[in-house]
CHARMM-style PDB file with segment names, atoms N, HN, CA, C and O in Angstrom:
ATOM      1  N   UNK     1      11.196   2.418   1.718  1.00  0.00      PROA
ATOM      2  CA  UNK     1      11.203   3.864   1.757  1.00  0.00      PROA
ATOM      3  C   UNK     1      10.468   4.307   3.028  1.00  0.00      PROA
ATOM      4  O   UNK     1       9.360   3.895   3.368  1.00  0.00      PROA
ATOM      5  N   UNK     2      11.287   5.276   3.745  1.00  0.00      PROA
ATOM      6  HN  UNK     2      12.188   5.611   3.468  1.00  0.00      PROA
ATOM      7  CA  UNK     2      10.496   5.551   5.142  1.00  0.00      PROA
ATOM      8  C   UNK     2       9.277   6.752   4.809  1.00  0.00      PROA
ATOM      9  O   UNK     2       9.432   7.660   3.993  1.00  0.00      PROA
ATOM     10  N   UNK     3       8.076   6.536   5.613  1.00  0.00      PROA
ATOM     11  HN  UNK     3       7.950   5.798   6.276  1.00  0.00      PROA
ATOM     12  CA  UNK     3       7.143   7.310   5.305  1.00  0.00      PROA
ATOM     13  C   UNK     3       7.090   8.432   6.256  1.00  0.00      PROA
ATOM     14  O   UNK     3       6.944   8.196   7.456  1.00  0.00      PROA
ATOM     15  N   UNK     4       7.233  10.018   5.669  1.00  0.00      PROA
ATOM     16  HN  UNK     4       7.352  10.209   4.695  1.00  0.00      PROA
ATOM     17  CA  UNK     4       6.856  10.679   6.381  1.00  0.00      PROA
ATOM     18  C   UNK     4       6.648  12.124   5.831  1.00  0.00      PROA
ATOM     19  O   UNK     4       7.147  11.988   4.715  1.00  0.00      PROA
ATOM     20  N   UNK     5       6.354  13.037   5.878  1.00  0.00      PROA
ATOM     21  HN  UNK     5       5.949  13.147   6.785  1.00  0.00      PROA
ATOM     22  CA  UNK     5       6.183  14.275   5.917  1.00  0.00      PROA
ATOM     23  C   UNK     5       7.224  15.120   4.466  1.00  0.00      PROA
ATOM     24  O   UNK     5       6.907  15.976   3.641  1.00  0.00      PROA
ATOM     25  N   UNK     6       8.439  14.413   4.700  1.00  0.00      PROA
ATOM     26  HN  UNK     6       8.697  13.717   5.371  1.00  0.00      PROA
ATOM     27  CA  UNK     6       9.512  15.052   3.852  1.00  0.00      PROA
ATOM     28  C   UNK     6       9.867  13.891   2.857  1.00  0.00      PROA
ATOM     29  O   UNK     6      10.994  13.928   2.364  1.00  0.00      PROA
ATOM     30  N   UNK     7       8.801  12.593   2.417  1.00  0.00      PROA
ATOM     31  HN  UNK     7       7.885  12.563   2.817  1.00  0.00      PROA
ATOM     32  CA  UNK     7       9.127  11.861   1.188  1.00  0.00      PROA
ATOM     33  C   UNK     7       9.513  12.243   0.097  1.00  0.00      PROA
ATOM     34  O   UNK     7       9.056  13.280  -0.383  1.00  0.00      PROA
ATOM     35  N   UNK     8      10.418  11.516  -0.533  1.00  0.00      PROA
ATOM     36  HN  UNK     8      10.789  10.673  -0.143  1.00  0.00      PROA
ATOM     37  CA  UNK     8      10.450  12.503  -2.350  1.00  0.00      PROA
ATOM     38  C   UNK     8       9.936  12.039  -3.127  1.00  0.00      PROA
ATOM     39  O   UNK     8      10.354  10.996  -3.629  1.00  0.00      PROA
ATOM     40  N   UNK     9       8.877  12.614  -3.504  1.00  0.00      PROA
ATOM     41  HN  UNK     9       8.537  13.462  -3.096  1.00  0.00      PROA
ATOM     42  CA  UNK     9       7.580  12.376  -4.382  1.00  0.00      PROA
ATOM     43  C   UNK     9       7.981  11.959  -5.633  1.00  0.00      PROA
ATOM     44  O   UNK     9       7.195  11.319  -6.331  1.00  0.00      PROA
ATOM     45  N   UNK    10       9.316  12.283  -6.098  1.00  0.00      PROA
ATOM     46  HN  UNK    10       9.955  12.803  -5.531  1.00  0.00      PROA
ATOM     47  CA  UNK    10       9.777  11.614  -7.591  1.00  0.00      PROA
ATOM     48  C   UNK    10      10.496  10.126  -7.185  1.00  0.00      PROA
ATOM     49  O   UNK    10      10.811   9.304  -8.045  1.00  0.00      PROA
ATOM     50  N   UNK    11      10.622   9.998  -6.285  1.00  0.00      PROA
ATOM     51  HN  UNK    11      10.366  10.666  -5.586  1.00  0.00      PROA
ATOM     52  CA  UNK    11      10.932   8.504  -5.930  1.00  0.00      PROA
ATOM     53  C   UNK    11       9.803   8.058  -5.501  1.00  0.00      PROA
ATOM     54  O   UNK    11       9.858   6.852  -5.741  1.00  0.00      PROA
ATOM     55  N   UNK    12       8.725   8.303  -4.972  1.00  0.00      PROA
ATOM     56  HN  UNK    12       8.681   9.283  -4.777  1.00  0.00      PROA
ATOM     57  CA  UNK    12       7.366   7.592  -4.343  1.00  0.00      PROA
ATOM     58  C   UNK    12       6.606   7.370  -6.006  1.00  0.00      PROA
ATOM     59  O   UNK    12       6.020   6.320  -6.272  1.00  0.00      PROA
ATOM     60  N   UNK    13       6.712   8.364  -6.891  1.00  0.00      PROA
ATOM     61  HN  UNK    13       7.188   9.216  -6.675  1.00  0.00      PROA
ATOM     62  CA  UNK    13       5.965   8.046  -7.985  1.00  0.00      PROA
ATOM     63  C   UNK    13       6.708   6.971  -8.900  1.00  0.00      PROA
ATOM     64  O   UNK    13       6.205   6.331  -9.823  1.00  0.00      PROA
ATOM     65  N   UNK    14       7.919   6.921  -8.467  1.00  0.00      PROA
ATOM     66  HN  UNK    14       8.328   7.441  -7.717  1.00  0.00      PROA
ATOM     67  CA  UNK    14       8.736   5.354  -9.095  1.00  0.00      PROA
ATOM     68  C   UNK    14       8.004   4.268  -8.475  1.00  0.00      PROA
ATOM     69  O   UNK    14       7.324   3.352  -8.937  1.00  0.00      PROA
ATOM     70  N   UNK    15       8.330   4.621  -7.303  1.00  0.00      PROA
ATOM     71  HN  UNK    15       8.883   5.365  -6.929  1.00  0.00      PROA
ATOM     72  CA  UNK    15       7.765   3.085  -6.507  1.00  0.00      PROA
ATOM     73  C   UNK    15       6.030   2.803  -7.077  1.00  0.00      PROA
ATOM     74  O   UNK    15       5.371   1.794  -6.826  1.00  0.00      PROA
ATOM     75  N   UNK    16       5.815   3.361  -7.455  1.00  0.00      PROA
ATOM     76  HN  UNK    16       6.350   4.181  -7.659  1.00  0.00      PROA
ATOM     77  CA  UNK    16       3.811   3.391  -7.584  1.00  0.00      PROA
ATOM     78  C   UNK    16       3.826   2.784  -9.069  1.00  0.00      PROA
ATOM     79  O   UNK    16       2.856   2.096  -9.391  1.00  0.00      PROA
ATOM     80  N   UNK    17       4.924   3.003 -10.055  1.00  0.00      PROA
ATOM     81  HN  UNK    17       5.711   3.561  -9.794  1.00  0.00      PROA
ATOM     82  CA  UNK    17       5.188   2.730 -11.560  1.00  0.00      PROA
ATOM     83  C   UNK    17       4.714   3.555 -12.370  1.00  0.00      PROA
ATOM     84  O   UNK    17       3.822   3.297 -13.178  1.00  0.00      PROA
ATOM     85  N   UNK    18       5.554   5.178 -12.157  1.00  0.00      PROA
ATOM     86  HN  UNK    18       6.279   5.388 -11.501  1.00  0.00      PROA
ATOM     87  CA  UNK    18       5.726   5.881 -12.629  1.00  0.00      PROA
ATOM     88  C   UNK    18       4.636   6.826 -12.651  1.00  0.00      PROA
ATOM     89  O   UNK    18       4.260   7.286 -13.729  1.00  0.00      PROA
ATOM     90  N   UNK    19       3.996   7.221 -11.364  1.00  0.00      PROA
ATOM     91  HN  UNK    19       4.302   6.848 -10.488  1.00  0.00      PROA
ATOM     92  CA  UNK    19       2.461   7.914 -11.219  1.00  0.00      PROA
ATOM     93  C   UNK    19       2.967   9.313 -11.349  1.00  0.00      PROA
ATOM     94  O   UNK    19       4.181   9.495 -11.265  1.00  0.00      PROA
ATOM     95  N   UNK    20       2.141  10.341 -11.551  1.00  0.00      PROA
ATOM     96  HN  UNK    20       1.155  10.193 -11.619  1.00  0.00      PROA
ATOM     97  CA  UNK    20       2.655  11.721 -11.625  1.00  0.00      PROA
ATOM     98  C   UNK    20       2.914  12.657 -10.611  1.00  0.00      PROA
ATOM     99  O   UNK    20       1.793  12.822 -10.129  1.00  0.00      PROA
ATOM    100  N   UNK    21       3.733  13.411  -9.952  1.00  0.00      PROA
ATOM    101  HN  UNK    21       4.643  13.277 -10.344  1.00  0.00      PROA
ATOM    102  CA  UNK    21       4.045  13.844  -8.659  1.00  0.00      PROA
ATOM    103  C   UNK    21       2.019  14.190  -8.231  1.00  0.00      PROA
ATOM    104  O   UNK    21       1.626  14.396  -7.082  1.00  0.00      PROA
ATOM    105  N   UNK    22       1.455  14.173  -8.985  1.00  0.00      PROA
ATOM    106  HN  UNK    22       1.774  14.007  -9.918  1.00  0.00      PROA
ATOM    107  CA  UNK    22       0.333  14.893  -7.564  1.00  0.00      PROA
ATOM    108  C   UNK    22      -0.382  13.709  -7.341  1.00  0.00      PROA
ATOM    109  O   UNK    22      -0.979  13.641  -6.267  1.00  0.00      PROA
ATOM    110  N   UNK    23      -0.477  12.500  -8.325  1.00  0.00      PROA
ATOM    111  HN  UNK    23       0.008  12.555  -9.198  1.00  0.00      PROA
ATOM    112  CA  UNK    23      -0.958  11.541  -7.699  1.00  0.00      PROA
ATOM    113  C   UNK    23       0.089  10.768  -6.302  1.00  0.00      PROA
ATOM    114  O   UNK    23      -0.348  10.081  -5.378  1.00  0.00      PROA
ATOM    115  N   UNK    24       1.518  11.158  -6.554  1.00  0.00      PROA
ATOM    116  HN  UNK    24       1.873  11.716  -7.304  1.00  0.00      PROA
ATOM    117  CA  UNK    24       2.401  10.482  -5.513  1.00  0.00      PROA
ATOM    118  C   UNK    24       1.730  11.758  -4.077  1.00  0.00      PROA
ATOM    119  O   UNK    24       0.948  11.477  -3.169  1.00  0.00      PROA
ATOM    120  N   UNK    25       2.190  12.693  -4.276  1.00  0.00      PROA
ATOM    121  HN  UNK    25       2.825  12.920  -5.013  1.00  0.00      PROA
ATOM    122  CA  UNK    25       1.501  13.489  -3.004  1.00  0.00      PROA
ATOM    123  C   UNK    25       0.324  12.828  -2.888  1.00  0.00      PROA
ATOM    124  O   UNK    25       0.422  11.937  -2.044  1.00  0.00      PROA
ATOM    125  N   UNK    26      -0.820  12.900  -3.419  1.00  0.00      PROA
ATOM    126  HN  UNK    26      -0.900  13.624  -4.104  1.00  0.00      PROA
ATOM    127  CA  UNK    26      -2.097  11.523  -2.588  1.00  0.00      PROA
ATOM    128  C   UNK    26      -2.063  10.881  -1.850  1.00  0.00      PROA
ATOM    129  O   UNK    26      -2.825  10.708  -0.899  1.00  0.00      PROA
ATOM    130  N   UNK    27      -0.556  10.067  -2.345  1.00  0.00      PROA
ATOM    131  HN  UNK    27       0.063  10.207  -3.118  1.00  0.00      PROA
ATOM    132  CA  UNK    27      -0.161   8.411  -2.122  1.00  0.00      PROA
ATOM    133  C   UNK    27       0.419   8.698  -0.686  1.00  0.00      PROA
ATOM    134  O   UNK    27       0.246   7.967   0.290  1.00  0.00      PROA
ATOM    135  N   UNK    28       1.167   9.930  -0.706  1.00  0.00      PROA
ATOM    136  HN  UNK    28       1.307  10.524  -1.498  1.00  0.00      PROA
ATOM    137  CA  UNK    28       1.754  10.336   0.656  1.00  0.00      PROA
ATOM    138  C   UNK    28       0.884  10.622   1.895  1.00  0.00      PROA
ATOM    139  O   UNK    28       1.193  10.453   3.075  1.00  0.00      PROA
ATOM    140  N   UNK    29      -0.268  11.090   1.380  1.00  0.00      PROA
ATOM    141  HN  UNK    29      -0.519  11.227   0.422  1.00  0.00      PROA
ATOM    142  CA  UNK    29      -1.200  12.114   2.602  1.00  0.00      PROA
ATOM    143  C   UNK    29      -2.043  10.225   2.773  1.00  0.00      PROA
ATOM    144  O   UNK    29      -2.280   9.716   3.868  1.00  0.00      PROA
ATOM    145  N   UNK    30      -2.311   9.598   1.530  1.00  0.00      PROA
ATOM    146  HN  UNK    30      -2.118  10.011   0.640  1.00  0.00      PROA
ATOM    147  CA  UNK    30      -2.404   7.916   2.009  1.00  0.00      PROA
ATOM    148  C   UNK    30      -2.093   7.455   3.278  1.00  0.00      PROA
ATOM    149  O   UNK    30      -2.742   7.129   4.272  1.00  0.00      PROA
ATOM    150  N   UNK    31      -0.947   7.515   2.980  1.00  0.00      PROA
ATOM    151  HN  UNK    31      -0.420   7.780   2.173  1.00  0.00      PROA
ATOM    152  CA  UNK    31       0.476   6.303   3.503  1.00  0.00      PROA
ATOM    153  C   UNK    31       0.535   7.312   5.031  1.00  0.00      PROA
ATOM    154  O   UNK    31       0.448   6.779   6.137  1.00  0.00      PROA
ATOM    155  N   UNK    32       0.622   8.125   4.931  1.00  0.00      PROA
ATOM    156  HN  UNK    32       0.693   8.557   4.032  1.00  0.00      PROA
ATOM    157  CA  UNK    32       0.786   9.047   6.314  1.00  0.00      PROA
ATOM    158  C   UNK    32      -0.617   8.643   7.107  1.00  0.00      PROA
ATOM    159  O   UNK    32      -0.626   8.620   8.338  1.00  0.00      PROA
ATOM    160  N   UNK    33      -1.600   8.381   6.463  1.00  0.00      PROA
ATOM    161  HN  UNK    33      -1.594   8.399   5.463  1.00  0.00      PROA
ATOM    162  CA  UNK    33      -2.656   7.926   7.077  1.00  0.00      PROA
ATOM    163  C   UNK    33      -2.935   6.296   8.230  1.00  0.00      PROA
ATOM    164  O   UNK    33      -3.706   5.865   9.086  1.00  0.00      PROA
ATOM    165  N   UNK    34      -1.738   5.932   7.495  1.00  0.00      PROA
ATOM    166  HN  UNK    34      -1.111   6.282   6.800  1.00  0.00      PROA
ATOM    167  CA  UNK    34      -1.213   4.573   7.944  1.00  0.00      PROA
ATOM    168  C   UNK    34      -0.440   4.227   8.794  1.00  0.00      PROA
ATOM    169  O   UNK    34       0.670   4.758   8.796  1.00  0.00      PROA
ATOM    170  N   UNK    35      -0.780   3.178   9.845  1.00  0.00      PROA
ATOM    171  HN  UNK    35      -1.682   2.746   9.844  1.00  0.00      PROA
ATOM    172  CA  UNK    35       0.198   3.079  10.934  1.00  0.00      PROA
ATOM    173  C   UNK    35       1.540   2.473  10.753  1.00  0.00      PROA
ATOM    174  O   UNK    35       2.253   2.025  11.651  1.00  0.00      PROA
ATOM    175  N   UNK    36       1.720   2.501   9.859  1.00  0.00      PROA
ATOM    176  HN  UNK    36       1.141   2.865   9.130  1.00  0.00      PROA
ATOM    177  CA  UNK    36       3.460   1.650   9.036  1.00  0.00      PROA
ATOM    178  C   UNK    36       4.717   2.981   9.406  1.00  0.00      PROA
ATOM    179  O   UNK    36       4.637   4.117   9.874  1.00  0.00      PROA
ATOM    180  N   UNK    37       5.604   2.293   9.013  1.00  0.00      PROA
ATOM    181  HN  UNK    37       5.670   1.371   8.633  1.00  0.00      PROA
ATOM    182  CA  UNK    37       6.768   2.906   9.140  1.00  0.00      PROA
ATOM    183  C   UNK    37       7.709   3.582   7.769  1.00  0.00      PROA
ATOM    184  O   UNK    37       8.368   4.618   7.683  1.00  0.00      PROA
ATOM    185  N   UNK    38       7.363   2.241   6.573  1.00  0.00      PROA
ATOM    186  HN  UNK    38       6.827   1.400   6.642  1.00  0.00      PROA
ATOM    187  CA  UNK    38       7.586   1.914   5.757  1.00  0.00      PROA
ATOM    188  C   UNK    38       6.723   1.661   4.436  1.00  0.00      PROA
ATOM    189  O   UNK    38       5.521   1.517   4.656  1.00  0.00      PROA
ATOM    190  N   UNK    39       7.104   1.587   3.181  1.00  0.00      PROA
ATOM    191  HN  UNK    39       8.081   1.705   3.002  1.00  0.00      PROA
ATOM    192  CA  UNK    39       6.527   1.341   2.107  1.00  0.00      PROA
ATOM    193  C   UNK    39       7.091  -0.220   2.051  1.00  0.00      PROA
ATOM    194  O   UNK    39       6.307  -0.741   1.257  1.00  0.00      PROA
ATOM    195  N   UNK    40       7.576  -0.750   2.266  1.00  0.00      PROA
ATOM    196  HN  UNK    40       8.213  -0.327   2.910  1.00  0.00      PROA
ATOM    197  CA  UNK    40       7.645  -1.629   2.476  1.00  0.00      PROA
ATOM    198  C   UNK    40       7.290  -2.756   3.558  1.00  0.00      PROA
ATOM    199  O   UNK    40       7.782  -3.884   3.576  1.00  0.00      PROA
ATOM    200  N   UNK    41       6.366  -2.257   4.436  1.00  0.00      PROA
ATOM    201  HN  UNK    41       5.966  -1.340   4.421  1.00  0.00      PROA
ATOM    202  CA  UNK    41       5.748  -3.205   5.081  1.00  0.00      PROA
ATOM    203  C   UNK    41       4.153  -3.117   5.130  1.00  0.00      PROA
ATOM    204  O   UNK    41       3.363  -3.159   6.073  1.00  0.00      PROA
ATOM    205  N   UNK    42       3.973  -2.969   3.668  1.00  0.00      PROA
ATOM    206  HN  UNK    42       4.615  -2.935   2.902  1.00  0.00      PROA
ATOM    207  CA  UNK    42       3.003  -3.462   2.930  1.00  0.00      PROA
ATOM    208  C   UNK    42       2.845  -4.601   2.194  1.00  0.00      PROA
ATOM    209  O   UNK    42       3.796  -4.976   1.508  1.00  0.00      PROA
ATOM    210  N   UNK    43       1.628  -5.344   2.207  1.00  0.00      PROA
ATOM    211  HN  UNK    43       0.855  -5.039   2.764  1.00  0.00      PROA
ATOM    212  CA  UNK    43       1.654  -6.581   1.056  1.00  0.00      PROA
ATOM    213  C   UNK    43       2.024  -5.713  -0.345  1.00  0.00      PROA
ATOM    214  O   UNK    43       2.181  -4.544  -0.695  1.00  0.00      PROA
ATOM    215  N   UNK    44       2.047  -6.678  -0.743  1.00  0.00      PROA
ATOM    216  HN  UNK    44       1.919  -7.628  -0.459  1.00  0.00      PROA
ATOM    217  CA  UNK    44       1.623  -6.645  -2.565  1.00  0.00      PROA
ATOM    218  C   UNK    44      -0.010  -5.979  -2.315  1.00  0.00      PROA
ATOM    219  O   UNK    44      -0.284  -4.782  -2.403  1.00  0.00      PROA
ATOM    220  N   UNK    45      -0.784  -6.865  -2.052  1.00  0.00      PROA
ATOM    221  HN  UNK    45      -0.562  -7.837  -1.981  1.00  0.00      PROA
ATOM    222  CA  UNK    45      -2.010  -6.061  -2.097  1.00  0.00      PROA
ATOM    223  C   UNK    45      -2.369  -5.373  -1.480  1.00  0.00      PROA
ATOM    224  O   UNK    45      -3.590  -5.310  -1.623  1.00  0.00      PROA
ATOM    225  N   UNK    46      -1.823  -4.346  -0.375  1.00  0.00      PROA
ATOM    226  HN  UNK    46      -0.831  -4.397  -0.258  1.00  0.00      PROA
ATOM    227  CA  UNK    46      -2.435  -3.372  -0.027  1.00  0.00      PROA
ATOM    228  C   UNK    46      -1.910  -2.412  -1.011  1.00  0.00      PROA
ATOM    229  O   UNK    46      -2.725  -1.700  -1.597  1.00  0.00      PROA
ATOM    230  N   UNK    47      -0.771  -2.311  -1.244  1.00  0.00      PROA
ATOM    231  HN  UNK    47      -0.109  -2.890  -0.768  1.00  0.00      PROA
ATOM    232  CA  UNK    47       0.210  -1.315  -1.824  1.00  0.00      PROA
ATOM    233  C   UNK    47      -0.747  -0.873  -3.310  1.00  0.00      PROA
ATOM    234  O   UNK    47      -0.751   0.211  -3.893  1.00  0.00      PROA
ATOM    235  N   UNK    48      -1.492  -2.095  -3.634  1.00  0.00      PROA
ATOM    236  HN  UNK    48      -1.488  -2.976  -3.161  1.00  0.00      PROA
ATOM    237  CA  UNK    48      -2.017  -2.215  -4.873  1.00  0.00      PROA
ATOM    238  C   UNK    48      -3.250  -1.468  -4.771  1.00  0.00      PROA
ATOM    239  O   UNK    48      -3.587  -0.862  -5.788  1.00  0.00      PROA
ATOM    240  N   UNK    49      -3.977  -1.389  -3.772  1.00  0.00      PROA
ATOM    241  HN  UNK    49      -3.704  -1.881  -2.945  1.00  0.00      PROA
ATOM    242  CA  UNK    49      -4.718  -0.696  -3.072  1.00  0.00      PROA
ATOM    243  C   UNK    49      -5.046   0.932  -3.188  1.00  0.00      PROA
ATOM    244  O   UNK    49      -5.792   1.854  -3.517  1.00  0.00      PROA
ATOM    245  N   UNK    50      -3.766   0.424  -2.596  1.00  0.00      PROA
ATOM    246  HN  UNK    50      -3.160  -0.325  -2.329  1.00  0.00      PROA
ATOM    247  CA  UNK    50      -3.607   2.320  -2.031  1.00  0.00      PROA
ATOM    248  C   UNK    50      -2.878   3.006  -3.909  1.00  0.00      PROA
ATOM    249  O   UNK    50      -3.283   4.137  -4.179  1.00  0.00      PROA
ATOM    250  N   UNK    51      -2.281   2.587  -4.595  1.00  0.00      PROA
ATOM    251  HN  UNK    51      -1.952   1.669  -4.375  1.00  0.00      PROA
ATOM    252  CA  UNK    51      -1.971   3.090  -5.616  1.00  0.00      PROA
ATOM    253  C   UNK    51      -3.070   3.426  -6.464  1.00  0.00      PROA
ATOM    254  O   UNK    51      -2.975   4.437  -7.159  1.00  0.00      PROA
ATOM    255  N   UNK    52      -4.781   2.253  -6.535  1.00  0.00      PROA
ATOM    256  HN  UNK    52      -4.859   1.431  -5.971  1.00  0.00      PROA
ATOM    257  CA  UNK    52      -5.073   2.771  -6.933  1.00  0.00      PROA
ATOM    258  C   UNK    52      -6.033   3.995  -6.684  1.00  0.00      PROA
ATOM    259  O   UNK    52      -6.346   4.940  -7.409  1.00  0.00      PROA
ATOM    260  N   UNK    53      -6.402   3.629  -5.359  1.00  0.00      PROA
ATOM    261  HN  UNK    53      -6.148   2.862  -4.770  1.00  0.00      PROA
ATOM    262  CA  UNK    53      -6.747   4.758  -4.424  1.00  0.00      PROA
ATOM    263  C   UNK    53      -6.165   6.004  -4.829  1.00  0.00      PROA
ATOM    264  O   UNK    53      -7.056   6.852  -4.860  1.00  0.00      PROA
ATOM    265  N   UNK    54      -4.994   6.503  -5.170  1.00  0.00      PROA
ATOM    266  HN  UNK    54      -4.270   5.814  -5.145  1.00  0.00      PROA
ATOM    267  CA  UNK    54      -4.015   7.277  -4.891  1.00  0.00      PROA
ATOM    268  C   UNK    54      -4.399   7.637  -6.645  1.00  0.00      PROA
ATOM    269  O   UNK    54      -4.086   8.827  -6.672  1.00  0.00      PROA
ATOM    270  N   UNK    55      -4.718   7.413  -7.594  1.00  0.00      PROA
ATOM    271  HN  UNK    55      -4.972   6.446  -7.573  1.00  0.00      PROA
ATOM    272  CA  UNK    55      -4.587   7.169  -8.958  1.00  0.00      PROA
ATOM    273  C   UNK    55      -5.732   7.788  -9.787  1.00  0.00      PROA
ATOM    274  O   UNK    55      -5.741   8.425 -10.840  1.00  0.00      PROA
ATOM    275  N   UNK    56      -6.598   7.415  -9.021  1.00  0.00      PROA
ATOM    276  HN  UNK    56      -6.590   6.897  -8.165  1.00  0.00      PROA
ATOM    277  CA  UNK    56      -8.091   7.942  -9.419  1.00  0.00      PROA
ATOM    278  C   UNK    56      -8.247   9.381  -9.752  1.00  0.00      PROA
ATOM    279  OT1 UNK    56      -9.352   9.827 -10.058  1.00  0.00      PROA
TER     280      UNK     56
END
């Protein structure tokens, strides 16, 4: 999933396993924080990371 500005937060809260749109907005202002391109060029453990970062 490409990261940027206009993500869809009901698909970002799939990818996270089913988080609630304001924890996915978190996950976004996160991930935007990040020099990636992608949600997918994350490990397993960062992703794990930042979800729960994003969760709290």
């Amino acid at each position: 999933m490409r990261i940027d500005d206009h993500m869809d937060l009901n698909e970002l809260a799939q990818h996270m396993g089913g988080a609630t749109i304001e924890q996915a907005r978190r996950m976004r202002e996160l991930l935007l924080e990040k020099p990636r391109a992608r949600t997918e060029d994350f490990t397993g453990k960062e992703w794990a990371e930042l979800v729960l970062e994003a969760t709290r």
